[in-house]
C-alpha positions, 0 to 999 in steps of 0.5 A, a space after each residue: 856800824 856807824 853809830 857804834 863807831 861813833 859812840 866808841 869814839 866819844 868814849 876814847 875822847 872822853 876817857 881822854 880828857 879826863 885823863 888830861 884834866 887829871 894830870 893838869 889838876 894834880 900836878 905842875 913841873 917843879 912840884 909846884 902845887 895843883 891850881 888851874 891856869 887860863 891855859 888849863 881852862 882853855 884846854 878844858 873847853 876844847 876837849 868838851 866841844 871836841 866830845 860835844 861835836 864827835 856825839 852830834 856827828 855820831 847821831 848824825 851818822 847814825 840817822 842818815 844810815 838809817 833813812 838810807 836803809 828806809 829809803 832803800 826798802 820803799 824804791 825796793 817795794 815800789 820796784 816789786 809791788 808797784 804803786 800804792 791803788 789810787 783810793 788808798 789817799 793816805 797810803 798814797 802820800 805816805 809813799 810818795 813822801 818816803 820815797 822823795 816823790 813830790 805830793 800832787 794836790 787835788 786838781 781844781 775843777 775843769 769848767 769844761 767837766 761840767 759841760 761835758 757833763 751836761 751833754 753826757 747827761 742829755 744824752 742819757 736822758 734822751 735815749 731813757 725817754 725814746 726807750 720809755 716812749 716806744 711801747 716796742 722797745 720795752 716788749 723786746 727788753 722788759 727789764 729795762 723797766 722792771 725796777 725789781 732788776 737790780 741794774 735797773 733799779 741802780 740806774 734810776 736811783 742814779 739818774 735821779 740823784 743827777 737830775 736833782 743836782 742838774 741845774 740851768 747855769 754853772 754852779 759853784 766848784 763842789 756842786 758842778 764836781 758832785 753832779 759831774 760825778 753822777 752824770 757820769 755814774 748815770 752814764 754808766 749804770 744806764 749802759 749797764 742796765 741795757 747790757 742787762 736788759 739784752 741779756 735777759 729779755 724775756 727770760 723772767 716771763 712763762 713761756 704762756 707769756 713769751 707767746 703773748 708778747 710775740 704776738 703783741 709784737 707782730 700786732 704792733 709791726 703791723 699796725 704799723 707798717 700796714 696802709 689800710 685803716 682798718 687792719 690798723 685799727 684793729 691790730 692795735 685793739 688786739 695788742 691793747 687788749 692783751 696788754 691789759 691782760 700781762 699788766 693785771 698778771 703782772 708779767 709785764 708793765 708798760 710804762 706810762 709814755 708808752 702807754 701814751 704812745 699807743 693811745 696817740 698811735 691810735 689815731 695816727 700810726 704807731 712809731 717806728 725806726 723812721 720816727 728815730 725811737 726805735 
């Protein structure tokens, strides 16, 4: 409504003055004959910036009413919709301009983040080691180290991604902010695979092969918890063999550190919760 107001007045203006002029150019009182005086000039001049002002006004009018409106429809759908998802950046700050809220720039990086990271990332690493080192763990959930599983299979990928940009001393700002970034993935995927791994347990093996591991499992608690010697030794032999017999099916693979455990425990006593890896 304003900008037709606006251009309906500088019609009438302008049909004004030329009117005026008009009059002025063709005759003078007495009959005198038409020429332009300073005062007609004068008069000219006003009438055009007169007309000049009343069209920016116009134009003025009619942008203003229409930010209004945009601006009106943005607080409308922020009031219905909510904010805009923090991923969508572009969109992000589209928003906040048109509703007049200050854009944040991207925070710099904490030096505390790297350390945290660091300590979150040791943590992991220990309790992935002590899971790998405990030959009784990985029987009760083999998938954690099956890497055909796919949450397994995420987490090493993961964890070696920060492991490889883990370093002694505080790096610059982009390489503290990448591995803080992974560690944290790391964090998460390996709370994910455990999830998963409690949750299928021995489900992917033959009932034939469930019954191995329980037995292998009731050697392994009895070599551990027994006083005699030789009842040690010889449940050890018995859960060693038939270890070997899963791993040539390809039921189940025992990894490498605990491999190693059990050759250690042969000689001493296998471990258990008192050692802090179970």
């Amino acid at each position: 409504m304003s900008g037709v107001r606006g251009r309906r007045a500088v019609g009438a203006v302008g049909a004004g003055a030329a009117v005026l002029v008009s009059v002025a150019a063709c005759s003078r009182p007495g009959g005198e004959p038409a020429t332009l005086l300073w005062q007609d000039v004068l008069g000219l001049v006003f009438v055009i910036v007169g007309v000049c002002g009343v069209a920016v006004i116009g134009v003025l009018a009619t942008a203003f009413a229409c930010w209004s409106v945009v601006a009106t429809i943005a607080k409308l759908a922020r009031l219905v919709l909510g904010d805009p998802p923090p991923a969508q950046r572009f969109d992000q700050r589209l928003f906040d301009r048109v509703v007049g809220r200050p854009v944040p720039s991207a925070p710099p990086p904490d030096a505390d983040d790297w350390e945290r990271a660091r300590e979150e990332f040791d943590r992991v690493r220990a309790e992935y080691a002590a899971y790998e080192c405990d030959p009784v763990r990985v029987l009760r959930l083999p998938a954690l180290a099956d890497v055909s599983v796919a949450s397994t299979a995420r987490f090493v990928e993961v964890f070696a991604e920060a492991q490889g940009l883990e370093t002694a001393a505080r790096p610059g700002p982009e390489h503290a902010r990448l591995f803080t970034a992974a560690a944290d993935r790391a964090a998460r995927t390996w709370t994910a695979a455990q999830d998963a791994a409690e949750r299928i347990r021995s489900t992917g093996l033959g009932p034939a092969e469930r019954r191995t591991v329980a037995r292998i499992l009731a050697l392994l608690t009895t070599a551990r918890d027994s006083d005699s010697e030789p009842e040690r030794l010889a449940a050890y032999a018995k859960a060693r063999s038939q270890l070997a017999g899963l791993d040539r099916t390809g039921a189940l693979h025992l990894p490498r550190p605990a491999r190693a455990a059990l050759e250690t425990a042969a000689r001493g006593r296998l471990p258990g919760p008192a050692d802090g890896s179970a």
